[in-house]
C-alpha positions as CSV (number, residue, x, y, z in Angstrom):
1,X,-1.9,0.9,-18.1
2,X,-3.2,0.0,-14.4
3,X,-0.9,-1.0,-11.9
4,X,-0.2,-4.3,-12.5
5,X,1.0,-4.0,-16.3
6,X,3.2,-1.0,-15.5
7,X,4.3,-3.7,-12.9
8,X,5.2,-6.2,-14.9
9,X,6.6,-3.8,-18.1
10,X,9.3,-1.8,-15.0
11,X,10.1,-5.2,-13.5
12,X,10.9,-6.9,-16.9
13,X,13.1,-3.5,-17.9
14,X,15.2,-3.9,-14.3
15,X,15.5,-7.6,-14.9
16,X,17.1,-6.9,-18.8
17,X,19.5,-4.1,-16.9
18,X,20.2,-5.1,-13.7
19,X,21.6,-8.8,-13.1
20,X,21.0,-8.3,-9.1
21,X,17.4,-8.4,-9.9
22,X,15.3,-11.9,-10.4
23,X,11.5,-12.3,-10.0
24,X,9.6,-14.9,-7.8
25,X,6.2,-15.9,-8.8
26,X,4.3,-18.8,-7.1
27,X,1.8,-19.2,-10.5
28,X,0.3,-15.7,-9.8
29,X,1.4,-13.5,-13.1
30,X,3.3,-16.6,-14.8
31,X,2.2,-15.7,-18.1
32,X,3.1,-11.9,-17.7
33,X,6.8,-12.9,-17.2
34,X,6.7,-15.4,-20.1
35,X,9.2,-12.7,-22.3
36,X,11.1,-12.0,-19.9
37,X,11.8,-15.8,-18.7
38,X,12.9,-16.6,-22.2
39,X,15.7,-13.9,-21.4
40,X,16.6,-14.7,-17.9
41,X,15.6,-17.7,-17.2
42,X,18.0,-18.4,-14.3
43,X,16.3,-15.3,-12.7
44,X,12.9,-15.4,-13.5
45,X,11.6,-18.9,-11.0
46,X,7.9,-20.0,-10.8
47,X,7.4,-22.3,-7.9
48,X,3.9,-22.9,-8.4
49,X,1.5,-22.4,-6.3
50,X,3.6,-22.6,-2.8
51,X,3.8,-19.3,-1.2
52,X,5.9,-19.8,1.4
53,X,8.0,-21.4,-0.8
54,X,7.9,-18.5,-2.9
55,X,9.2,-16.0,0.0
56,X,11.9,-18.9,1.1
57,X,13.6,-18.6,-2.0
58,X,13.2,-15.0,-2.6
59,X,15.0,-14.8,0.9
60,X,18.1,-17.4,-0.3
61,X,18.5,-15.4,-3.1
62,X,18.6,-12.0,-0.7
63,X,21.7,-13.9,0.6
64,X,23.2,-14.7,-2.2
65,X,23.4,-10.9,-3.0
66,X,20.6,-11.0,-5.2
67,X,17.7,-8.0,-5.2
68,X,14.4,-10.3,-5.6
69,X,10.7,-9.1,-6.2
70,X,8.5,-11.8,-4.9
71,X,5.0,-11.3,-6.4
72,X,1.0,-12.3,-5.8
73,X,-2.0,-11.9,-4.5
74,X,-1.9,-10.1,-1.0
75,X,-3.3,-12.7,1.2
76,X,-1.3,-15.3,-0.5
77,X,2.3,-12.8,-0.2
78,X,1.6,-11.3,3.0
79,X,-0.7,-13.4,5.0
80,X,-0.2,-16.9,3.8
81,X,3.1,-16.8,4.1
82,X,3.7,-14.2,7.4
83,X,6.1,-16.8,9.1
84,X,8.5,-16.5,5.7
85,X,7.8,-12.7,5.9
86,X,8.8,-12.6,9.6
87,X,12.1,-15.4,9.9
88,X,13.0,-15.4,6.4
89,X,13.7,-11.6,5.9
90,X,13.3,-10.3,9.3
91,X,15.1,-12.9,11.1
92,X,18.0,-13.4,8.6
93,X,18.4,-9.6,8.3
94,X,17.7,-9.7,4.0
95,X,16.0,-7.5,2.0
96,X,13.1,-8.5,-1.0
97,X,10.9,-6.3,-2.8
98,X,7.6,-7.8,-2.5
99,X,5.1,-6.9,-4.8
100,X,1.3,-7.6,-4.2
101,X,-2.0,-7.0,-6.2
102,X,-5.7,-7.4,-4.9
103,X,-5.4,-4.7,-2.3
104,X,-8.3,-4.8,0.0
105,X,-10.7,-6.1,-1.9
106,X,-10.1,-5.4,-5.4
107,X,-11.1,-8.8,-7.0
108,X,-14.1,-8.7,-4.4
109,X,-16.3,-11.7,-6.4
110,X,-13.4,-14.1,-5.6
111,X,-15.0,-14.0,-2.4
112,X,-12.6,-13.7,1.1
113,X,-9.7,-16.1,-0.1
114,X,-9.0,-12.7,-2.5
115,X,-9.5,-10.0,0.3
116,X,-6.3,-8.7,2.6
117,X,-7.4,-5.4,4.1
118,X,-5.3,-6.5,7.1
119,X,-1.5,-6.8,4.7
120,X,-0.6,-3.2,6.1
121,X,-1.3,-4.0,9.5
122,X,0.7,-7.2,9.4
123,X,3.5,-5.7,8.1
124,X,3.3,-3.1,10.4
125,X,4.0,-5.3,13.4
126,X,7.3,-6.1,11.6
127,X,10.3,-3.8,12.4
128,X,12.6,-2.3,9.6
129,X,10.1,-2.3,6.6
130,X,9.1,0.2,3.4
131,X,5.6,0.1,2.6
132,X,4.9,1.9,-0.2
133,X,0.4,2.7,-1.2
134,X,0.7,4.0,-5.0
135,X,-1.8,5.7,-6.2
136,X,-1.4,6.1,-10.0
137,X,0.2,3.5,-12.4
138,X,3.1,6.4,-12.9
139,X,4.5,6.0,-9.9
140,X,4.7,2.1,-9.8
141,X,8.1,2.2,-12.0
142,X,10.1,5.2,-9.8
143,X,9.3,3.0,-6.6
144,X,10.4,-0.2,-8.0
145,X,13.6,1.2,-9.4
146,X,14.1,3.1,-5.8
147,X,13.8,-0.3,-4.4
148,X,16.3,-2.2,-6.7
149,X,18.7,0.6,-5.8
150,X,18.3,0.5,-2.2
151,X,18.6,-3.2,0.3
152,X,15.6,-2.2,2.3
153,X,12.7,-4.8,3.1
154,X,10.0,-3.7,0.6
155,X,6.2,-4.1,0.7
156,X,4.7,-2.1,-2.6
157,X,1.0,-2.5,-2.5
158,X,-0.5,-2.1,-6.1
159,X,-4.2,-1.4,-6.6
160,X,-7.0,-1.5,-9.6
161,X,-7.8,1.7,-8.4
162,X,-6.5,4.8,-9.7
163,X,-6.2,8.7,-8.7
164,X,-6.4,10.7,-12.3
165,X,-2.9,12.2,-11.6
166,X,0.1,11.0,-10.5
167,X,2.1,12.8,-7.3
168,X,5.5,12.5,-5.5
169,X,6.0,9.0,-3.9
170,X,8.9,10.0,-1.1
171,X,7.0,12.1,2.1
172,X,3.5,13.6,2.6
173,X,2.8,16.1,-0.4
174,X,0.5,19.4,0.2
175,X,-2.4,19.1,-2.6
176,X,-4.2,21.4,-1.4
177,X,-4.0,23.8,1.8
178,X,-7.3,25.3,4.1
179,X,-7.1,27.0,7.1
180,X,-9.2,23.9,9.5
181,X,-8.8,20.0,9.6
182,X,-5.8,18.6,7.8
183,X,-6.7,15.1,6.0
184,X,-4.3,12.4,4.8
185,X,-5.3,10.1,2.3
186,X,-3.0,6.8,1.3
187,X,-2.6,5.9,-2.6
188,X,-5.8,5.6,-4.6
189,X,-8.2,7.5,-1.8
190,X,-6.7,11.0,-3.0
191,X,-9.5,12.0,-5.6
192,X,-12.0,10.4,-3.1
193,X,-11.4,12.7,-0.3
194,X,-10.4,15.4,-2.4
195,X,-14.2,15.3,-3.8
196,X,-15.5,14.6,-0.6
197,X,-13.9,17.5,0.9
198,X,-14.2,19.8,-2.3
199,X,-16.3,22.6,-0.9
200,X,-14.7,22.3,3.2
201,X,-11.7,24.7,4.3
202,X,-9.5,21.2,4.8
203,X,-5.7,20.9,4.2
204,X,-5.3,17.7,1.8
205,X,-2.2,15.7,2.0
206,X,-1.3,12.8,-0.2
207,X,0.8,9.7,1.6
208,X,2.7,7.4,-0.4
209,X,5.3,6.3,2.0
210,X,3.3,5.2,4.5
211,X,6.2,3.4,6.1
212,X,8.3,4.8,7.4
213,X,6.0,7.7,7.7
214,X,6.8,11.6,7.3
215,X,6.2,12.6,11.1
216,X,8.0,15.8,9.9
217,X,6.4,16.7,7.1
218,X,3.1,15.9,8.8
219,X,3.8,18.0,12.0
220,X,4.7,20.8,9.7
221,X,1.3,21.3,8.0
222,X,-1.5,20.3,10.2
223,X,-3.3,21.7,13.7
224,X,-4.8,19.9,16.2
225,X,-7.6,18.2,13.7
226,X,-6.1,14.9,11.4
227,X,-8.4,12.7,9.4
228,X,-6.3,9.7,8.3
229,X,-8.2,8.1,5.1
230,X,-6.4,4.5,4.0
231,X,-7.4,2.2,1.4
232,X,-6.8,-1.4,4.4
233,X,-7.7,-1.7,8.0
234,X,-8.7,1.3,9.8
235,X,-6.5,2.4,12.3
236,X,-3.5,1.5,10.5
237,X,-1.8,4.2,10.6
238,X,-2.9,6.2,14.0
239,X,-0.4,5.5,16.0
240,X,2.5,7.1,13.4
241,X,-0.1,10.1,13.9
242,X,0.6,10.0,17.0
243,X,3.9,9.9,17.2
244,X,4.1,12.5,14.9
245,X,2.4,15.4,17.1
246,X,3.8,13.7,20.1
247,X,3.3,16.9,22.6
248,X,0.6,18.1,21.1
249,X,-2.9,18.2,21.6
250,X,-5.0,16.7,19.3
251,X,-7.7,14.4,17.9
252,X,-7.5,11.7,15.3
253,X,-10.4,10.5,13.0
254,X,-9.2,7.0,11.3
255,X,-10.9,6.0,7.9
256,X,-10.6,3.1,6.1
257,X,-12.3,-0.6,5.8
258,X,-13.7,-1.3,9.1
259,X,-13.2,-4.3,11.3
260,X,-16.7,-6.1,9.7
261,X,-16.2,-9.0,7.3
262,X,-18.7,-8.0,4.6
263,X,-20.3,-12.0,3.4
264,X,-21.3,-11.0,0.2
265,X,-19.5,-11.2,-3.2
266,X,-20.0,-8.2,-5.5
267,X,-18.2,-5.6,-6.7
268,X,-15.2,-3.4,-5.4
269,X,-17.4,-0.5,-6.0
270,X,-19.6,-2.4,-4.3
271,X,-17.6,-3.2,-1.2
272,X,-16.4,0.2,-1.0
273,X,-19.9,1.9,-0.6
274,X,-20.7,-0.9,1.8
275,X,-17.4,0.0,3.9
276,X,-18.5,3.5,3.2
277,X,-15.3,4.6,1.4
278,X,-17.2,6.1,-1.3
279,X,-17.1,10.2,-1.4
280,X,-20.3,10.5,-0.3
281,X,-19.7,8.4,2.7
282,X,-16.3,9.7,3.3
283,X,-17.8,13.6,3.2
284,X,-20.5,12.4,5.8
285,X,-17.9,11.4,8.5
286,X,-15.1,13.8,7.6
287,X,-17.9,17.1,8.0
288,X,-19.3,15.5,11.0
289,X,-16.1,15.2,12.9
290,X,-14.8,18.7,12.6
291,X,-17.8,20.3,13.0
292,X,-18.9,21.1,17.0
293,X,-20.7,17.3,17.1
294,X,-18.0,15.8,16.5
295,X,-15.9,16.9,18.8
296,X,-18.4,16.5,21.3
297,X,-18.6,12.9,20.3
């Protein structure tokens, strides 16, 4: 299963078990729910195609006591309807789960109506949420049912793109430990960087959680070298890196999709060698930057 379907198969389960939860869709994944709106159909609402909408009465049923997932597309969820995200949860103090698909640039030949490598970003700038970067279809159901369980603000980000394994989903995870550089990747870059970096004395750690993010666990494992390797905006995440080794010295390399919009359709393969996000491209930088060069750079 990718992503999306163990999406829709753990979300239909907590809907038949749990009468807190209902699902928001603005057209985006109709179909999908089609089962489960024959069973709950006071809980499972199609708007149609109004996003903010969508995120408006995700947020009146967050104050009715109600545990919404609010699904779509990430530029429609998250930057379409960023006012809703900001007043309607943010402002009124509710929780949602919301749920998106796309990722970066996953559907790349819809062209850059389909393309949100900024949604982390965005909801960055907002206090008080969970984002959460799977990397593996197995750990799309633990996440959501953490979620249903909890009243926190929720961003899960699913991707097409898949690590061979699944891992833990709460704070950093050790995959593999060297003796120089430690690098972080987000979700679906694990088996990237971990063939990128299959041959250099690198501590790997695997990142989940990105928000809040494990300071601790991070200051526990790595020196003064941290490559940060995210599947949206690079950059995203230096500043919790940062934070983390607040007091100590150290230098920062930040991967991900650079600031360049790329004005071609094509593949997400495609996009990702462009962006250079492929292993090859990702051993290139990585190797430069702990080597002498790159510090002098």
């Amino acid at each position: 299963m990718t992503m999306r379907e163990r999406f829709f198969e753990a979300s239909s389960a907590l809907l038949e078990r749990d009468a807190r939860v209902a699902v928001v869709l603005a057209d985006i994944s109709a179909a999908a729910f089609g089962a489960a709106a024959r069973r709950c159909p006071e809980r499972v609402i199609n708007v149609g195609i109004r996003e903010q909408l969508m995120l408006g009465v995700a947020s009146g049923l967050a104050l009715e006591g109600f545990r919404p997932i609010a699904h779509s597309y990430a530029p429609f969820l998250i930057e379409r309807a960023y006012e809703q995200v900001k007043l309607d949860f943010g402002h009124q103090g509710v929780g949602a789960i919301l749920v998106s698909v796309g990722a970066s640039f996953d559907w790349a030949e819809g062209g850059r109506t389909h393309h949100a490598p900024a949604d982390v970003a965005l909801m960055d700038a907002l206090p008080g949420w969970v984002v959460q970067v799977p990397g593996h279809p197995d750990e799309v159901g633990p996440i959501l049912e953490a979620a249903v369980r909890s009243d926190d603000a929720t961003y899960v980000r699913l991707s097409v793109r898949s690590n061979r394994a699944a891992h833990a989903t709460g704070g950093v995870t050790v995959v593999r430990r060297g003796g120089g550089a430690t690098v972080v990747a987000v979700g679906p870059m694990l088996d990237s960087v971990l063939a990128a970096t299959a041959d250099l004395d690198v501590t790997v750690l695997y990142a989940v959680t990105v928000r809040p993010f494990d300071a601790a666990g991070l200051r526990a494992v790595a020196g003064d070298t941290v490559i940060l390797v995210e599947p949206y905006l690079e950059g995203t995440s230096t500043h919790v890196v940062s934070e983390a080794l607040q007091g100590r010295l150290h230098r920062t390399l930040a991967i991900g999709v650079p600031r360049v919009e790329l004005r071609r359709y094509g593949t997400a393969r495609d996009h990702e060698q462009a962006y250079g996000l492929d292993p090859h491209a990702l051993r290139r930088r990585i190797q430069t930057f702990i080597t002498t060069e790159g510090l002098a750079a």
